[in-house]
DOKE-889087 format. One record per residue (C-alpha): y, x, z; chain. Coordinates in nm, 2 decimals. Each point is the difference from the previous one (the first is absolute). Last residue first. Example, Ala and Ser with C-alpha at 12.3 -4.5 7.8 and 13.67 -1.06 7.14 Angstrom:
2
PT      Y      X      Z chaine
PT  -0.11   1.37   0.71      A
PT  -0.34  -0.14   0.07      A
This chain:
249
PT      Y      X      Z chaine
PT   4.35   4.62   1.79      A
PT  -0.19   0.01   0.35      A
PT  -0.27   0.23   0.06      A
PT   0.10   0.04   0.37      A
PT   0.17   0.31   0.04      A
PT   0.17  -0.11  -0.36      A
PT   0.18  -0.30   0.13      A
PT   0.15   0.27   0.24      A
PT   0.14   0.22  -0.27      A
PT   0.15  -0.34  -0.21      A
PT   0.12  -0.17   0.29      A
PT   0.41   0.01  -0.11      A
PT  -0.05   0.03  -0.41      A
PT  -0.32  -0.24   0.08      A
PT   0.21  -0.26   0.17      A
PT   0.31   0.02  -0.20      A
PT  -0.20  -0.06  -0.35      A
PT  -0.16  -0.29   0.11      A
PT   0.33  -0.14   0.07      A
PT   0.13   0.03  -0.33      A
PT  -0.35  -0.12  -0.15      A
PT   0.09  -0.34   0.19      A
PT  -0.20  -0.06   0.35      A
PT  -0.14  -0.31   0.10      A
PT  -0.26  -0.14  -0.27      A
PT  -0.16   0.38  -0.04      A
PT   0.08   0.04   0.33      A
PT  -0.33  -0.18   0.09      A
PT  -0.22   0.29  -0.11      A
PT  -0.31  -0.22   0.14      A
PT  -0.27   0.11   0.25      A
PT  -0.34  -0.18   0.02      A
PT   0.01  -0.27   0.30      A
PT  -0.23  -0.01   0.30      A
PT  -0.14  -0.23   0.14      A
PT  -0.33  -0.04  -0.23      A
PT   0.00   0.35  -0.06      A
PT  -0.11   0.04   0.42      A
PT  -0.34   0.00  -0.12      A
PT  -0.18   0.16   0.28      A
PT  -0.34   0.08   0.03      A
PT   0.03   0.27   0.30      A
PT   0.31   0.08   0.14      A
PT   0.09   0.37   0.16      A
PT   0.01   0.02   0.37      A
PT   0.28   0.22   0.12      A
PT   0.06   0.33   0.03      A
PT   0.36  -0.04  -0.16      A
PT  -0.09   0.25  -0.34      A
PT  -0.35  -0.21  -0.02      A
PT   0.23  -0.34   0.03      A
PT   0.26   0.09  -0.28      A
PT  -0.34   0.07  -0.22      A
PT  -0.13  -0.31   0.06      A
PT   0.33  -0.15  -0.09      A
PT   0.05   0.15  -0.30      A
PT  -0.34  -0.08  -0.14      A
PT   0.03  -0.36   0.09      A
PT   0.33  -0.06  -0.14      A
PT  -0.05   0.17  -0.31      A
PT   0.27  -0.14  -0.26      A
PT   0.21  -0.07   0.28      A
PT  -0.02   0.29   0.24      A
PT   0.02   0.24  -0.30      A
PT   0.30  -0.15  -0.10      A
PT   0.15   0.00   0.30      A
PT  -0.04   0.34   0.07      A
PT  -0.15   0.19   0.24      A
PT   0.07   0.33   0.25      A
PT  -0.13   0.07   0.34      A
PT   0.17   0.25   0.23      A
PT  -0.15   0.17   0.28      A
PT  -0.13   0.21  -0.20      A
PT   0.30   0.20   0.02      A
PT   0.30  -0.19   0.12      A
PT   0.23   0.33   0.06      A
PT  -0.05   0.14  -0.33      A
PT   0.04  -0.37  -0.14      A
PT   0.31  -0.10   0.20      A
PT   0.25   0.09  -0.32      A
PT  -0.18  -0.21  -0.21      A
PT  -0.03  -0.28   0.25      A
PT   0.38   0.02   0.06      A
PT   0.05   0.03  -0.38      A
PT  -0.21  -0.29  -0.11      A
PT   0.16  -0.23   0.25      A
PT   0.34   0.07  -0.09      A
PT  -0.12  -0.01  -0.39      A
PT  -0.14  -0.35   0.04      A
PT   0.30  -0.21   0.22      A
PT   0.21   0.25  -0.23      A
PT  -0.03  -0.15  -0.32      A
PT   0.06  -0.37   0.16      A
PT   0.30   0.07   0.17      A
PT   0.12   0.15  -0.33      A
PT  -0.09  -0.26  -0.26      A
PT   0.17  -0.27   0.25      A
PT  -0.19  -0.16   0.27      A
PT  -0.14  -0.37   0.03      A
PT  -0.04  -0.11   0.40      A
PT  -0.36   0.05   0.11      A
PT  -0.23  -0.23   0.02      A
PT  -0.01  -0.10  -0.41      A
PT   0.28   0.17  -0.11      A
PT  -0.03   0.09  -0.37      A
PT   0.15   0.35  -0.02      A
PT  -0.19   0.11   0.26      A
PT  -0.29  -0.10  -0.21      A
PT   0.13   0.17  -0.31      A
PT   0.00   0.31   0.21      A
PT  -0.33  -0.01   0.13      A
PT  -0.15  -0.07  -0.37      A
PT   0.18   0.33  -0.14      A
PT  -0.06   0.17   0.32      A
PT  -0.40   0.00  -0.10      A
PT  -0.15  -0.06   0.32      A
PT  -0.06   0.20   0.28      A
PT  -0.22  -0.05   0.32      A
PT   0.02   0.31   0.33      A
PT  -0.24  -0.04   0.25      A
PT   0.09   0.23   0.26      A
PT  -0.26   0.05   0.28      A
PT   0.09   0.13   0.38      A
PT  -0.12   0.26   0.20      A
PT   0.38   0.14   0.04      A
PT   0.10  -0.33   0.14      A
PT   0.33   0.02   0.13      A
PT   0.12   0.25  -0.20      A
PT  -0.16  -0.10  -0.34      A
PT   0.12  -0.33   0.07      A
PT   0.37   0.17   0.05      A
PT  -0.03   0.17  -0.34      A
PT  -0.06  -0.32  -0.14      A
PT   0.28  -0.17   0.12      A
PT   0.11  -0.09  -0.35      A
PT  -0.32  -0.03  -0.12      A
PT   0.01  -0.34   0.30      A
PT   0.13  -0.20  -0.30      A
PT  -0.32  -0.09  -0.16      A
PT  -0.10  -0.16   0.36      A
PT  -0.41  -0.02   0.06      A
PT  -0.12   0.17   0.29      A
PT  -0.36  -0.03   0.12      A
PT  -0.21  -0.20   0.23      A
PT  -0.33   0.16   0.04      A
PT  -0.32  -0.18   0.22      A
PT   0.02  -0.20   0.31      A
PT   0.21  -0.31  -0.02      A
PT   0.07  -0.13   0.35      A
PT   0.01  -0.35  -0.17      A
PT   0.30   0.02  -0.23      A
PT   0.25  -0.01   0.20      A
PT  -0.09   0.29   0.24      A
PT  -0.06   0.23  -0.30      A
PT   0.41  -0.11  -0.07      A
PT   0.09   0.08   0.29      A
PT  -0.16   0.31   0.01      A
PT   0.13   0.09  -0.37      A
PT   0.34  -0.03   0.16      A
PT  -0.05   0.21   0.30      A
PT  -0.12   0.32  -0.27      A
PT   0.28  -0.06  -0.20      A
PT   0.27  -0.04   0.29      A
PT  -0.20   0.32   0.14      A
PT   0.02   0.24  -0.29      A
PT   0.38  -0.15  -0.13      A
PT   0.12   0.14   0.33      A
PT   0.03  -0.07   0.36      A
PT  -0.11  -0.38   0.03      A
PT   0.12  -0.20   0.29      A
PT   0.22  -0.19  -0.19      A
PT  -0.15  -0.05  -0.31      A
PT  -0.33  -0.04   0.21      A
PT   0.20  -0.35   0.14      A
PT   0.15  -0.09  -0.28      A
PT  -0.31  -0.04  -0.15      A
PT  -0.12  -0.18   0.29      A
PT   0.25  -0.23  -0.04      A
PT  -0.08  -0.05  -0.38      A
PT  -0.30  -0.08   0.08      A
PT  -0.26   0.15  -0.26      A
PT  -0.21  -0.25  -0.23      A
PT   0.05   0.21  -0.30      A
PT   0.13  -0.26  -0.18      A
PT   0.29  -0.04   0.28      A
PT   0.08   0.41  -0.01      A
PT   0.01  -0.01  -0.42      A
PT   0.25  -0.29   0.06      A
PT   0.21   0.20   0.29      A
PT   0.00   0.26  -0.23      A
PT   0.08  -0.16  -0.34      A
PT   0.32  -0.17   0.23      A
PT   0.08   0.35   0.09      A
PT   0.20  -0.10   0.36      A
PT  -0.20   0.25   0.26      A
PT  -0.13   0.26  -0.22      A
PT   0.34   0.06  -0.17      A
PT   0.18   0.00   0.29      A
PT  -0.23   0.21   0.20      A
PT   0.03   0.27  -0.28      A
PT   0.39  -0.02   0.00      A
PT   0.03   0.00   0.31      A
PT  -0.19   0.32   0.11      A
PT  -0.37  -0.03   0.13      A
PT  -0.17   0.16  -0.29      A
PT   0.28   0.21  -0.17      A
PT   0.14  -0.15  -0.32      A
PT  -0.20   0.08  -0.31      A
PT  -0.15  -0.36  -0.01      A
PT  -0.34   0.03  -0.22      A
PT  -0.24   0.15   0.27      A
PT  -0.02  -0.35   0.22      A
PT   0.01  -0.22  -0.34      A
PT  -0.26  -0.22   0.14      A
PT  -0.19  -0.18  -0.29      A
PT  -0.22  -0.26   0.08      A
PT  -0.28   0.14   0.22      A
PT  -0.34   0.14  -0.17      A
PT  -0.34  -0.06   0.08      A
PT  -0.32   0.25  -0.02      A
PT  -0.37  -0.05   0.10      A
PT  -0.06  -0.36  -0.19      A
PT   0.05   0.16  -0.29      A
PT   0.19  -0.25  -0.26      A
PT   0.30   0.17   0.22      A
PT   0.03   0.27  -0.28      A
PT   0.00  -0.22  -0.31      A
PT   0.31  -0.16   0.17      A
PT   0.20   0.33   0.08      A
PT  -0.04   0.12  -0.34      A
PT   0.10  -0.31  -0.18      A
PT   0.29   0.04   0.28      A
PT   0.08   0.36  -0.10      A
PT   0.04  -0.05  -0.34      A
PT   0.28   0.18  -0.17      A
PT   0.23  -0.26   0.07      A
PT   0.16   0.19   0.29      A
PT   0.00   0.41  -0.05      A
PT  -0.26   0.18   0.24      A
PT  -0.18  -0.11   0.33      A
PT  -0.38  -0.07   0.11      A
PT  -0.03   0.15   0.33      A
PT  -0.32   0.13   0.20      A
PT  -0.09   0.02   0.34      A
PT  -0.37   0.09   0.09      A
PT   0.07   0.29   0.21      A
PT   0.30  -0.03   0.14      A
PT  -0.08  -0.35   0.15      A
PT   0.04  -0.37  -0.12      A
């Protein structure tokens, strides 16, 4: 991982990200750590509250243990580490030296890290943003649902979308072309297509005769069976302009 060929998948959770992630690593050039969350935490890097959270996060020390890191070394570049930049740069050493000196692109891939986003941008000015929505309808009802993440109320769920929507919205002048744009729906009814295109905008090798269709699912308006007409209602009277940047009804 350098400045130059670093890129982040981030936006609201549910929205994709790890279908996105996976059809990714098919390449054999580009691998992905479990999520970090080193940009989500507002708290300053190195203050108590962040090296709490790092240290004790049972997801965290999980993601760290899939990832084949040591979790003593991790402590270890927490430590010595003197921002963000450098703990995110140590940690994708590690984890290149665990899987085999790997030589090509690891990327980012932590839907939460939007929140640090100015930050990223900071850090890594060269950087990519690759930035996947979904139709907040489906998100919502989702979060509503559980399933990995504890179930939220009508309101936490609204704004796990529209918080992430508005920091990305409000980033664009500064993201430029920089920033890469796709939704879900587009991803799954055209897997291939999307994903050869996501790989032209990274500089990256582009597949040839693939049929990635076979893994992937077409999308589904699941809040239809989730969310009553009341509810419904709520969501687009709240994300109405914002469903409308992206063609959403």
């Amino acid at each position: 991982m350098n400045n130059n060929s670093v890129f982040f998948i981030l936006g609201s959770v549910r929205s994709g990200t790890t279908l996105l992630r996976d059809l990714l690593k098919k390449r054999s050039n580009l691998l992905c750590p479990e999520e970090t969350h080193f940009f989500r935490w507002a708290e300053p890097f190195e203050s108590t509250d962040y090296n709490y959270v790092n240290k004790t996060a049972e997801t965290l020390v999980m993601h760290r243990k899939m990832d084949g890191v040591n979790e003593n070394e991790f402590l270890e570049i927490l430590e010595s580490s003197k921002d963000r930049k450098e703990l995110t740069l140590n940690y994708m050493s590690l984890f290149r030296k665990a899987h085999n000196n790997f030589t090509g692109t690891i990327f980012d891939k932590t839907p939460q890290n939007v929140y640090g986003l100015p930050l990223i941008k900071s850090y890594f000015p060269d950087s990519k943003i690759v930035h996947i929505i979904r139709n907040p309808l489906n998100v919502i009802s989702s979060l509503k649902r559980g399933r990995g993440l504890l179930p939220q109320n009508l309101t936490g769920a609204i704004n796990f979308w529209k918080e992430a929507i508005l920091i990305i919205n409000t980033m664009k002048p500064i993201l430029g072309e920089s920033l890469y744009e796709l939704k879900y729906e587009d991803l799954t009814n055209n897997p291939d297509i999307e994903i050869n295109k996501l790989l032209d905008f990274l500089g990256e090798e582009k597949f040839e005769n693939i049929n990635m269709a076979t893994n992937v699912h077409a999308s589904e308006d699941s809040y239809l069976s989730v969310l009553d007409n009341n509810e419904v209602e709520i969501v687009k009277a709240e994300l109405s302009n914002l469903m409308k940047i992206y063609g959403y009804q």
